[in-house]
C-alpha angles and dihedrals in degrees: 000000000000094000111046084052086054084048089046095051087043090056089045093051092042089054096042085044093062093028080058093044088048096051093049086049091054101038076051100053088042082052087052101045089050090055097049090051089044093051090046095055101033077057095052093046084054100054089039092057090052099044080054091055090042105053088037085048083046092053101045080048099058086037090062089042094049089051083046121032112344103095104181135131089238114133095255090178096076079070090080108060085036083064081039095057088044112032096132107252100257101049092043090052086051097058095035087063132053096315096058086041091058089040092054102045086051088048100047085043090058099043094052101032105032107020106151076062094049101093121223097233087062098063090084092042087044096054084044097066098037094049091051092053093044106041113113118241093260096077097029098062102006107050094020089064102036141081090254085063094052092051101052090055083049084053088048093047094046092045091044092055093041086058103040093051098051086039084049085055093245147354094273091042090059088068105033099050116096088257096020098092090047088051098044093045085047095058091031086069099044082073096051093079105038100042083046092056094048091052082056092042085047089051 
């Protein structure tokens, strides 16, 4: 009698033993699983966030060129609401508080006030910032973080290398002229983000 109750605990503690091993394998594998996910999308939050910075940096880079040595008749002023799609969150809060405030008041003093000092190169810069302090909410938050957003950046990007390439006299001449490969490096990377986030929306 004694012995078949000892046989009987052993079975019990043989069967809690590998209840216990499979649920730590499986709490392990769960564990696993989490940290590979997070990783991922810890990865593609990453990317997302540089390709921000890059296609804002490229956009700030071909409106100084169009204000130095890209004389072209492209409508270089789509390139403001495309920084303002893709101004990376921080910098765009920042302007969009005191400091931008402050920025756009200077700026809007100049230009009435003292307008044969008001450079011309500042006009784009200018409407930047003012369109960053006044724009309602709606397209500050809504469509800034949103996939309509995204593709209206897409739409600037398409529209700007359309243009740059006929006014370049051809899809070979806009990498062979002296500005041409700059140019054309400059709007290929304003596609980069935005066709990037609507890959992630789409998945």
């Amino acid at each position: 009698m004694g012995q078949k109750s000892y046989l009987a605990w052993r079975r019990q503690q043989e069967l809690a033993s590998d209840l216990f091993a499979s649920d730590f394998k499986d709490l392990t594998n769960a564990a696993k699983k989490l940290a590979n996910h997070a990783v991922k999308l810890g990865g593609l939050g990453f990317g997302t966030s540089f390709l921000e910075w890059l296609a804002a940096v490229a956009a700030i880079y071909l409106l100084i060129l169009d204000r130095t040595n890209w004389k072209t008749n492209i409508l270089t002023g789509l390139l403001i609401p495309y920084i303002f799609f893709t101004l990376p969150s921080i910098l765009f809060s920042l302007l969009r508080g005191e400091v931008g405030k402050w920025i756009a008041i200077i700026a809007v003093v100049l230009r009435l006030f003292f307008p044969r000092r008001f450079p011309d190169w500042l006009e784009l810069p200018g409407a930047l910032i003012l369109l960053i302090v006044v724009a309602p909410s709606l397209f500050a938050s809504t469509l800034r973080n949103s996939w309509l957003g995204v593709l209206i950046c897409l739409i600037i990007a398409c529209y700007l290398l359309q243009e740059h390439i006929r006014a370049s006299g051809g899809f070979r001449n806009s990498f062979t002229k002296p500005n041409g490969i700059s140019n054309t490096i400059g709007i290929i990377l304003l596609f980069v983000y935005p066709a990037w986030a609507l890959v992630l929306d789409i998945l």
